[in-house]
C-alpha positions in Angstrom: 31.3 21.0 0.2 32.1 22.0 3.7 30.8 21.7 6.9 30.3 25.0 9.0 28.1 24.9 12.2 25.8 27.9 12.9 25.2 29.4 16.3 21.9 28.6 17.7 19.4 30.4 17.0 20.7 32.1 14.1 19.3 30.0 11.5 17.9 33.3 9.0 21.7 33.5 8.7 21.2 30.1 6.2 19.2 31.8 3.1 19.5 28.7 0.6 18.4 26.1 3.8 15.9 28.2 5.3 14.4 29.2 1.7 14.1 25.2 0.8 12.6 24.2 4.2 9.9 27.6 3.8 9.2 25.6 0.2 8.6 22.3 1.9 6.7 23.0 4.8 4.2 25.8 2.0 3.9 22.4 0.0 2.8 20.3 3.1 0.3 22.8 4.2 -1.6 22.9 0.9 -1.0 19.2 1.3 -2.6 18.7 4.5 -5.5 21.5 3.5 -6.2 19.7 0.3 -6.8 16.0 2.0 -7.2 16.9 5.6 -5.0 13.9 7.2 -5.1 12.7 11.1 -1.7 13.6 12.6 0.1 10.3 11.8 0.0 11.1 8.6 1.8 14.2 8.0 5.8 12.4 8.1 4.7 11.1 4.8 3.2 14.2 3.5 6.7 15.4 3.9 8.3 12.6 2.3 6.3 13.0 -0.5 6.5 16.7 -0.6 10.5 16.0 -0.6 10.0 13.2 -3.2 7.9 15.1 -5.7 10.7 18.4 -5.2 13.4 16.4 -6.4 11.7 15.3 -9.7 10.8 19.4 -10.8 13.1 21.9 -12.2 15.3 23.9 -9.9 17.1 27.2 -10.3 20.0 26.3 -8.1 21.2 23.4 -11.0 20.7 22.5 -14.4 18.0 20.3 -14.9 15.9 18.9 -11.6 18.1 17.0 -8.4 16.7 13.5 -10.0 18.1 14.0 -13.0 21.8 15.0 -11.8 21.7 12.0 -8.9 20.8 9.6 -11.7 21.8 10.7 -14.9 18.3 10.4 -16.6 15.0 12.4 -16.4 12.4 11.3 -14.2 9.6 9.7 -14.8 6.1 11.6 -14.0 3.2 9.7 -15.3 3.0 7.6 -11.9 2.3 10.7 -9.8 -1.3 11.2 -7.8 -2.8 14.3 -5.6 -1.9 12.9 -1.8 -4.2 11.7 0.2 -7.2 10.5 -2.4 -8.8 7.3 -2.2 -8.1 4.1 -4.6 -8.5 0.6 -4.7 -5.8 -2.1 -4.7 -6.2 -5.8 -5.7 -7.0 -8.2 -3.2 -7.0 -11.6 -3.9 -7.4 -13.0 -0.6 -10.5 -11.5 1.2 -12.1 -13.0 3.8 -15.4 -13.8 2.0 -13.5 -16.6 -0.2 -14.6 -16.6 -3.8 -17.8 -14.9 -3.9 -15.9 -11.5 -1.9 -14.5 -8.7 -3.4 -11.2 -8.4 -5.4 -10.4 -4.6 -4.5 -9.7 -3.0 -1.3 -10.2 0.7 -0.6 -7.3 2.6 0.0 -5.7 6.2 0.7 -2.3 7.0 -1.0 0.0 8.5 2.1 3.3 8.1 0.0 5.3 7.4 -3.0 8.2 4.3 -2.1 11.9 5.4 -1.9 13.9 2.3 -3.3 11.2 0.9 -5.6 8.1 1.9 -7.7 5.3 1.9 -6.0 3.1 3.3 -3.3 2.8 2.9 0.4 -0.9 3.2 0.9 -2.7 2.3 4.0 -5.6 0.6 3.8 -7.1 -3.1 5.2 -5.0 -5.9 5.5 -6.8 -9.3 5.2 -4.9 -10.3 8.1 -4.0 -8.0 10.4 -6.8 -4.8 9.7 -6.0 -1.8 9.0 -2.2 -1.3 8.2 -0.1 0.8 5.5 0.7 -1.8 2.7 2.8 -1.5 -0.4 1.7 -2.0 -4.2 2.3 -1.2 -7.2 -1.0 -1.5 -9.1 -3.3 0.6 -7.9 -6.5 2.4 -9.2 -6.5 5.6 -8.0 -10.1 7.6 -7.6 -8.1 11.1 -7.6 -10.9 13.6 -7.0 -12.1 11.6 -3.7 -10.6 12.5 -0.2 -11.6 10.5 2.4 -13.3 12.3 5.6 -10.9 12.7 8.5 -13.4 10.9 10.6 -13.4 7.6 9.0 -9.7 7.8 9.1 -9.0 8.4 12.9 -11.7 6.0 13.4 -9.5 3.7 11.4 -6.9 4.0 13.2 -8.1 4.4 16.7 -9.1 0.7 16.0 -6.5 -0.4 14.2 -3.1 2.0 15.9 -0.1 1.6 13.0 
């Protein structure tokens, strides 16, 4: 590998580089037209767009960039459409005993160094607030209404 700076402005110059950021950003806007996100959510559409592209099959190598990083093939059974709604356990509710055991939910990203989603949802404690879980039940033909979310987070500012 070697470093070799370009000139600015000249970045068609970098096929391969330009060719995988057209492929990301494509992937983000069917992303963001799918589930319709507020603004603060679209850094994780990209990290999920990123995560999700290095678990598929690539020309450029032999198998998919998981695979060669950590000598074993992926795992796929764990992947959901972004954005849907679900519901995550939630043993300490407000309403004590008689109160629910699930919280709604909206998956905004997979987690990097752990299984798991980061999903943003209420807190018990502190409203609404992106949380990480690893059970979650997710309802993967509803998208929540861009309304509710903004006024979510106009509330409750992450």
């Amino acid at each position: 590998m070697r470093r070799q700076l370009m000139i600015p402005g000249t970045s068609q110059r970098n096929g391969v580089v330009e060719c995988k950021n057209r492929t990301l950003l494509d992937m983000v806007r069917s992303m963001i037209a799918q589930a319709n996100p507020p603004i603060s959510f679209r850094g994780n559409v990209l990290l999920t767009v990123a995560y999700l592209l290095n678990r598929v099959l690539s020309k450029s190598v032999p198998g998919t960039p998981y695979e060669l990083w950590h000598g074993k093939k992926p795992s796929l059974e764990h992947l959901h459409p972004w954005g849907s709604i679900g519901n995550v356990h939630n043993a300490t509710h407000k309403h004590g005993k008689l109160g629910p055991r699930a919280t709604k939910i909206v998956f905004i990203r997979y987690l990097e160094h752990s299984e798991g989603y980061a999903i943003f949802g209420e807190h018990p404690i502190s409203g609404m607030t992106k949380i990480d879980s690893l059970i979650v039940e997710f309802l993967e033909d509803e998208f929540p209404s861009v309304g509710k979310i903004k006024q979510d987070l106009a509330l409750y500012e992450l």
